[in-house]
VEXKOLLO-346790 format. One line per 3 residues: number of its first residue (from 0); their letters; for each residue x, y, z of N, C-alpha, C. Coordinates in nm, 4 decimals, always signed. Layout:
NUM = a = X Y Z X Y Z X Y Z ~ ... $
end
This chain:
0 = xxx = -5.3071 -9.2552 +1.9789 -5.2649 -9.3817 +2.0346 -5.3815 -9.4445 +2.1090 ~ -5.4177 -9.5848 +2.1148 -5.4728 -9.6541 +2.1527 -5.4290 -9.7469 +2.2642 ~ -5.4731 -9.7221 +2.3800 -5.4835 -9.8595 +2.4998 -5.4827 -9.9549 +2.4705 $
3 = xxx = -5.4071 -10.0015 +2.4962 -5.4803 -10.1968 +2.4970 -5.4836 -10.2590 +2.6364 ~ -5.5147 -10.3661 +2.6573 -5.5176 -10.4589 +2.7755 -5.4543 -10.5322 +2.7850 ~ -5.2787 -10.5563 +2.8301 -5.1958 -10.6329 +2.8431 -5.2262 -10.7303 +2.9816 $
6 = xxx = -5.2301 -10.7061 +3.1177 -5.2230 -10.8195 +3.2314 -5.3792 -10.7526 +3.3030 ~ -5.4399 -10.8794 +3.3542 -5.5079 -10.8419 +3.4573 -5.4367 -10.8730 +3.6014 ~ -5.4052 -10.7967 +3.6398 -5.3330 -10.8050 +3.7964 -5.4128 -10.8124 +3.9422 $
9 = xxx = -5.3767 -10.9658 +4.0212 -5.4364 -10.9971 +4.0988 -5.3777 -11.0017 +4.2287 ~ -5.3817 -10.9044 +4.3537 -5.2671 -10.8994 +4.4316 -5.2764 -11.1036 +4.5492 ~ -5.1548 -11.0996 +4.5379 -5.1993 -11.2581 +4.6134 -5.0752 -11.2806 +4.7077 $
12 = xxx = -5.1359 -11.3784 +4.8561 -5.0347 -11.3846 +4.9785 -4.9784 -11.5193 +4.8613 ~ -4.9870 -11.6405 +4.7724 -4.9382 -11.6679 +4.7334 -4.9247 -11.7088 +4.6035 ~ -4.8968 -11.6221 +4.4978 -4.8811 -11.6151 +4.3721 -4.8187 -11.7762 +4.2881 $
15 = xxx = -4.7771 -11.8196 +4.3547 -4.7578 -11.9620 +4.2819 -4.8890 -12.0390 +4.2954 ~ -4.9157 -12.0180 +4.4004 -5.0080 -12.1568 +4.3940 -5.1294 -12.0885 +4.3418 ~ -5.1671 -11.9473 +4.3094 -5.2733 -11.9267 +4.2388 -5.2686 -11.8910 +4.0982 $
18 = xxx = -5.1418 -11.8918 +4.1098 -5.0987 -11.8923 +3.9038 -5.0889 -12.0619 +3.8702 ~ -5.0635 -12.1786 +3.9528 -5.0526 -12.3076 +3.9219 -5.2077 -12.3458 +3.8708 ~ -5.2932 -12.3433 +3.9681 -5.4765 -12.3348 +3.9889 -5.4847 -12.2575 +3.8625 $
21 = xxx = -5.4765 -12.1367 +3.8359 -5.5572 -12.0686 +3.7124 -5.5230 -12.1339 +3.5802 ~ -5.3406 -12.1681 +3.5886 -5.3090 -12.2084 +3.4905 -5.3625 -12.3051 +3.4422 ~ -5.3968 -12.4140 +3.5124 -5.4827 -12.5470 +3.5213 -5.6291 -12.5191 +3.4815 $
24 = xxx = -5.6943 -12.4338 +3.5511 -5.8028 -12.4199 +3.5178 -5.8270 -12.3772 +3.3935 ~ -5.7664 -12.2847 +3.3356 -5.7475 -12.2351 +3.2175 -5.6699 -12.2742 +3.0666 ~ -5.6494 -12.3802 +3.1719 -5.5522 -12.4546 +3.0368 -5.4145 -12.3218 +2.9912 $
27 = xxx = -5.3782 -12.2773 +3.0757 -5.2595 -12.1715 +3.0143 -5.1221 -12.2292 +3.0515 ~ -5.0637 -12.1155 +2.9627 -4.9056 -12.1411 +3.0370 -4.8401 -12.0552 +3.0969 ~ -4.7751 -12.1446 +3.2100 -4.6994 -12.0318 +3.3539 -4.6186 -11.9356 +3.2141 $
30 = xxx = -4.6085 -11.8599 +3.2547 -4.4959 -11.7226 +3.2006 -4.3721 -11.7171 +3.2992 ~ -4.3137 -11.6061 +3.2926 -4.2207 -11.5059 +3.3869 -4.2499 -11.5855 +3.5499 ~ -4.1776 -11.5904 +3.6040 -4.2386 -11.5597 +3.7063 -4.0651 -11.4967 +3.8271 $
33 = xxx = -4.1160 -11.4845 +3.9216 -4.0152 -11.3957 +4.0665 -4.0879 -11.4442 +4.2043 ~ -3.9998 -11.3664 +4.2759 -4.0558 -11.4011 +4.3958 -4.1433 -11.3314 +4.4078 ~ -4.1702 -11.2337 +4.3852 -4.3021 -11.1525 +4.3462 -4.4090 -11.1572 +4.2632 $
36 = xxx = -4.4009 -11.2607 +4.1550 -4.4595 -11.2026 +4.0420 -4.4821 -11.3457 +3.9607 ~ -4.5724 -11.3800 +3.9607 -4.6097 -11.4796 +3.8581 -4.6748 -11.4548 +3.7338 ~ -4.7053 -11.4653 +3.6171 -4.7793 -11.4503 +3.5075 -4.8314 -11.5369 +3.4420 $
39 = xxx = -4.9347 -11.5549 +3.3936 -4.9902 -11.6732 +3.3223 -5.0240 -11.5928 +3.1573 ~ -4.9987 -11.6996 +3.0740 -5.0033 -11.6831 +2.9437 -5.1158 -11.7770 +2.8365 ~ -5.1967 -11.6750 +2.7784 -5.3107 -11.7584 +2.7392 -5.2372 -11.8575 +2.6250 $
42 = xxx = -5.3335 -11.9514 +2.6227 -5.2993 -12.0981 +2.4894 -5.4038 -12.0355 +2.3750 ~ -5.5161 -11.9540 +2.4272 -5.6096 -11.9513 +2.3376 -5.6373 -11.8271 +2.2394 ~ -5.7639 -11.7830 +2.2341 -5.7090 -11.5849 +2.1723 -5.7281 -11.5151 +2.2442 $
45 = xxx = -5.7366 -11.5274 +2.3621 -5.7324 -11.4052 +2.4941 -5.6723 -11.3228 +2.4590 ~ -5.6868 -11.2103 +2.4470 -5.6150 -11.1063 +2.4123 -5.4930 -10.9854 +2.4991 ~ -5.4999 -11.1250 +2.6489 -5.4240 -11.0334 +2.7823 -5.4353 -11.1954 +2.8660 $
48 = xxx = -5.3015 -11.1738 +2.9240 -5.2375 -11.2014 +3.0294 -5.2853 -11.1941 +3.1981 ~ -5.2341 -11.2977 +3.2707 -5.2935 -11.2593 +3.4182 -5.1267 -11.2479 +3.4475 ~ -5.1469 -11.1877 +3.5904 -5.0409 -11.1433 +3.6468 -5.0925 -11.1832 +3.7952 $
51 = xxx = -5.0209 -11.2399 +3.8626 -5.0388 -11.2629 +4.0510 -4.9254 -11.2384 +4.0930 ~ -4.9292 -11.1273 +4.1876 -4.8430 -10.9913 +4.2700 -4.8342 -11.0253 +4.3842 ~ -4.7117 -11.0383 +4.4379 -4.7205 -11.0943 +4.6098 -4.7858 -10.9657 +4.6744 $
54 = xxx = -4.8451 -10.9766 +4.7449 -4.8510 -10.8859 +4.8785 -4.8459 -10.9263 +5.0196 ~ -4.8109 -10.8892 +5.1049 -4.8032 -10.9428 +5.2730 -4.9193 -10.9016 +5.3133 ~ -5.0446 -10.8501 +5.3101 -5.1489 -10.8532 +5.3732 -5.2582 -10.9682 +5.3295 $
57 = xxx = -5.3341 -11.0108 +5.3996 -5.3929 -11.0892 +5.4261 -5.5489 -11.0161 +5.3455 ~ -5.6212 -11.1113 +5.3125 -5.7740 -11.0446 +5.2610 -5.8612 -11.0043 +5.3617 ~ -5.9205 -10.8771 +5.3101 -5.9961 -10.8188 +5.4332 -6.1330 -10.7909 +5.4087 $
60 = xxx = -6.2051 -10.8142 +5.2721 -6.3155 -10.7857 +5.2226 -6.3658 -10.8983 +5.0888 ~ -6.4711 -10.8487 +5.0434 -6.5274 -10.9203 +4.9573 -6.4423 -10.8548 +4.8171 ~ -6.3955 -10.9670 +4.7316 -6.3693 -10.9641 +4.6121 -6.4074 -10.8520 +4.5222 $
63 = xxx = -6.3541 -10.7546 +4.4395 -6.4371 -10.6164 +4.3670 -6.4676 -10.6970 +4.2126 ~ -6.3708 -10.7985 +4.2024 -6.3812 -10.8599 +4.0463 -6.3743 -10.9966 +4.0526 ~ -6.4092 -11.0787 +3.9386 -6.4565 -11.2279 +3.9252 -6.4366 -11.2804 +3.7724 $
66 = xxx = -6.4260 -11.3713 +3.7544 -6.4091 -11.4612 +3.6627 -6.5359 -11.5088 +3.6234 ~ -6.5701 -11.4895 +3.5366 -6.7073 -11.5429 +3.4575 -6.6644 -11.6693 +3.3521 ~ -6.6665 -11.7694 +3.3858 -6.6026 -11.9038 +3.3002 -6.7919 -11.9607 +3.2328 $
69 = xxx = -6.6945 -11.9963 +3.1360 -6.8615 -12.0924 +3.0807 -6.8163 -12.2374 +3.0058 ~ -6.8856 -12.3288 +3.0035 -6.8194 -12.4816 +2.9459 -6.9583 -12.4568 +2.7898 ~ -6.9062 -12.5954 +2.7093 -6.9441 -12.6288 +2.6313 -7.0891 -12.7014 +2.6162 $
72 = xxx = -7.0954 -12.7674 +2.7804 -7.2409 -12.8276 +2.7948 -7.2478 -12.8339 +2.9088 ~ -7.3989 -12.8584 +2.9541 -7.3966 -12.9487 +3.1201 -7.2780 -13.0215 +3.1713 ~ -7.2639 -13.1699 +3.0635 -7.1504 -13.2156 +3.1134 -7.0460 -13.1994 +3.1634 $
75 = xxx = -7.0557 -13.0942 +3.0390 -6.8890 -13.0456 +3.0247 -6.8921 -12.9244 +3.1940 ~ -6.9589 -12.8530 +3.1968 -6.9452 -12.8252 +3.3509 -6.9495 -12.8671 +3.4292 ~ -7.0414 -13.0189 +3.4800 -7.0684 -13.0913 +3.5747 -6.9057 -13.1310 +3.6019 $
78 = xxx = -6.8144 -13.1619 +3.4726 -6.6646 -13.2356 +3.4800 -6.5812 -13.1088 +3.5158 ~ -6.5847 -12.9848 +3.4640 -6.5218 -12.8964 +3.4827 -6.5373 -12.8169 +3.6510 ~ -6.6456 -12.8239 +3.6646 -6.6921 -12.8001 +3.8525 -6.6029 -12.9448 +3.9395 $
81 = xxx = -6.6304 -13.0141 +3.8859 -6.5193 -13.1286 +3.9623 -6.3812 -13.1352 +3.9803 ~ -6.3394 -13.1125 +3.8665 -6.2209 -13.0496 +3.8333 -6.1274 -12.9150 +3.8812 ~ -6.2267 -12.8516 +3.8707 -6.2019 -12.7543 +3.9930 -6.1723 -12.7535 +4.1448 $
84 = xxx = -6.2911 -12.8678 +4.1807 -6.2770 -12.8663 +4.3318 -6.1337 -12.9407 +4.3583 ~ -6.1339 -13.0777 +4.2874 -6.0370 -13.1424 +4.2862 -5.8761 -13.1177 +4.2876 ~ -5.8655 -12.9332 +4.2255 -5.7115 -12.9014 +4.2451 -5.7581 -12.7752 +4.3778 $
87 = xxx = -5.8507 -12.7622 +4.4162 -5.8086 -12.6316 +4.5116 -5.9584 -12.5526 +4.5360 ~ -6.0499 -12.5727 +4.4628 -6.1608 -12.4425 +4.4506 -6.2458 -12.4932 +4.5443 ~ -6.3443 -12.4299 +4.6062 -6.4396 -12.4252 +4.6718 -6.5588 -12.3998 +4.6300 $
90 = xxx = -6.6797 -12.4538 +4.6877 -6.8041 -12.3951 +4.6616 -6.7997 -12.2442 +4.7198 ~ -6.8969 -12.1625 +4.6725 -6.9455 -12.0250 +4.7440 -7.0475 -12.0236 +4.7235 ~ -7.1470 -11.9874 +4.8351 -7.2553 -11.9233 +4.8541 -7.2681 -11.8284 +4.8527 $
93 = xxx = -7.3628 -11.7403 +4.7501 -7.3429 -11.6282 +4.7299 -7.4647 -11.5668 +4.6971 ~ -7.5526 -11.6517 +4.7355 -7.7184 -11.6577 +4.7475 -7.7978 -11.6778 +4.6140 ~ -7.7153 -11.7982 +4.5462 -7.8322 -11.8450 +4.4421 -7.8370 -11.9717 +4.4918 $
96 = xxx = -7.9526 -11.9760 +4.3969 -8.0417 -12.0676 +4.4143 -8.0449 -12.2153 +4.3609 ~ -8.1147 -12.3403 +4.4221 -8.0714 -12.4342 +4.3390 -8.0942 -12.4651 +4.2263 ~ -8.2096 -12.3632 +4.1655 -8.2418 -12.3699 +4.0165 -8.1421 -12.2817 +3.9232 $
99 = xxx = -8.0561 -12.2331 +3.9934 -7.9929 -12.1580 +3.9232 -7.8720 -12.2045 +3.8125 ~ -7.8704 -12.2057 +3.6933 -7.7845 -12.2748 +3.6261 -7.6489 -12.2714 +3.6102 ~ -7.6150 -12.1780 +3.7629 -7.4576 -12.1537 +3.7418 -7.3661 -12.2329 +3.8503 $
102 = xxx = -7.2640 -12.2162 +3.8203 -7.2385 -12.3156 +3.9933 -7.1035 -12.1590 +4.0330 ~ -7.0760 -12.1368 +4.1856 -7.0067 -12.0771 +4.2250 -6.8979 -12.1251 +4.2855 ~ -6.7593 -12.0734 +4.2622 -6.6743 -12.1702 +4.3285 -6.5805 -12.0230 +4.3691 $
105 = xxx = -6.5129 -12.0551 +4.4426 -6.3840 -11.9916 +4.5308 -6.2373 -12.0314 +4.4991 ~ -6.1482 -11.9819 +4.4420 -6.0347 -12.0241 +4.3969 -5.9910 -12.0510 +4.5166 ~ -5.8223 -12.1377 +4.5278 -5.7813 -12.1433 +4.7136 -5.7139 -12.0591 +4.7475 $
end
């Protein structure tokens, strides 16, 4: 028998509003969701699911995992970094540089 990769699970103080944001960002669609438990469902060939898990604690450290997104062109990121900020994301500093061709953002 073989594994596969059904959900990546993200524990969150609020699972709606960061399954609304991803969904958006990602162009997906909400799934399932509870008072606990939201899921997002890819449109594309992703081959797995996100999942956002209530928890009552608050964040206490730096992030262990990240989202690596990429656009189609400059443009298309210059619009997609806007787009982002525009429903919720943030810049992060995270010590690159301004030549650096990536941009960093912070989900909310």
């Amino acid at each position: 028998m073989t594994a596969r990769l059904v959900d990546v699970v993200f524990d969150a103080n609020d699972p709606m509003r960061l399954a609304q944001f991803w969904a958006e960002a990602l162009r997906w669609d909400m799934g399932e969701t509870s008072d606990d438990e939201v899921a997002l469902v890819p449109t594309d060939d992703t081959g797995f699911g996100i999942l956002f898990g209530l928890v009552p604690e608050r964040k206490s450290s730096q992030n262990r995992i990240h989202f690596d997104l990429t656009t189609t062109s400059l443009d298309d990121q210059n619009d997609t970094v806007a787009h982002l900020l525009e429903i919720g994301a943030e810049h992060l500093d995270i010590g690159q540089s301004p030549d650096d061709d990536h941009v960093v953002l912070a989900d909310p």
